[in-house]
C-alpha positions as CSV (number, residue, x, y, z in Angstrom):
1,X,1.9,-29.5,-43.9
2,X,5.1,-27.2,-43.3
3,X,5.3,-23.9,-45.5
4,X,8.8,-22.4,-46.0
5,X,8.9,-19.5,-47.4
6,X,12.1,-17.8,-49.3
7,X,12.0,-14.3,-50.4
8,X,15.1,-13.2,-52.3
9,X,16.8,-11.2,-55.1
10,X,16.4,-12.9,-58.8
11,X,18.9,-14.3,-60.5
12,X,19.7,-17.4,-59.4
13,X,19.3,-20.5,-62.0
14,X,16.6,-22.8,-62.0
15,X,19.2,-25.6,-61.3
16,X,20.1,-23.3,-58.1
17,X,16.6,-23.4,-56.6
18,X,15.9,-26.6,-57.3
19,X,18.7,-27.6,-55.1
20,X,17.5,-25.3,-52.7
21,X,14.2,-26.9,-52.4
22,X,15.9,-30.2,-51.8
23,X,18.7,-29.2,-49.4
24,X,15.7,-27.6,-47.3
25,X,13.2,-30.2,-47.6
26,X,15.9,-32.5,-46.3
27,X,17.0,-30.4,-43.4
28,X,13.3,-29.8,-42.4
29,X,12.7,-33.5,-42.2
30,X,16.3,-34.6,-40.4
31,X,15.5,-31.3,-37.6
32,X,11.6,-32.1,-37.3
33,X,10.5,-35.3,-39.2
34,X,7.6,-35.6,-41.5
35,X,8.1,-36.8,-44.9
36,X,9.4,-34.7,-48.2
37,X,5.7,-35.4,-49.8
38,X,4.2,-32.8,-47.0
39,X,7.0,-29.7,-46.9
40,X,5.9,-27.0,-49.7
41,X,9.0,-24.9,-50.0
42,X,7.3,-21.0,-51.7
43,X,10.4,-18.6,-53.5
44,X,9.5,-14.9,-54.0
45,X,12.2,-13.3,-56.3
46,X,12.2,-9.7,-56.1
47,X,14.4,-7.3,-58.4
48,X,16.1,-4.9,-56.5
49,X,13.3,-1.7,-57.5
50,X,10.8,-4.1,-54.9
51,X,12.7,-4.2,-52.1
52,X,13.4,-1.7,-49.4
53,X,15.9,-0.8,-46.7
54,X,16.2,1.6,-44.5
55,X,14.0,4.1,-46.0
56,X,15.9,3.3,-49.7
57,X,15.0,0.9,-52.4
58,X,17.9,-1.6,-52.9
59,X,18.4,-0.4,-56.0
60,X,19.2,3.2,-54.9
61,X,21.6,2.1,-52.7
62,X,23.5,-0.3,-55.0
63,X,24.0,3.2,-57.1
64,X,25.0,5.5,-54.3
65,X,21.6,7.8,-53.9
């Protein structure tokens, strides 16, 4: 049972990650077989206040501190 995991910023559409789920479901059965029924696809959303880099919260950056 395959797990992929996909952490990212909100805002995208439900529309949006249900095509993501498909798109990588397919590609993870054409690259290493299995069926659909047995890849779990997980999305995170995070807003940019939960997210850090380089010592700086996203958000902090996206305003210049």
């Amino acid at each position: 049972m395959p797990i992929i995991r996909v952490e990212m910023f909100e805002g995208r559409s439900t529309e949006q990650k249900r095509n993501l789920v498909s798109e990588l479901t397919t590609a993870f059965v054409e690259t290493c077989g299995g069926t659909p029924a047995s890849v779990q696809v997980v999305i995170t959303d995070f807003t940019s206040e939960n997210w850090g880099v380089g010592g700086q919260l996203i958000v902090d950056r996206s305003k210049g501190t």
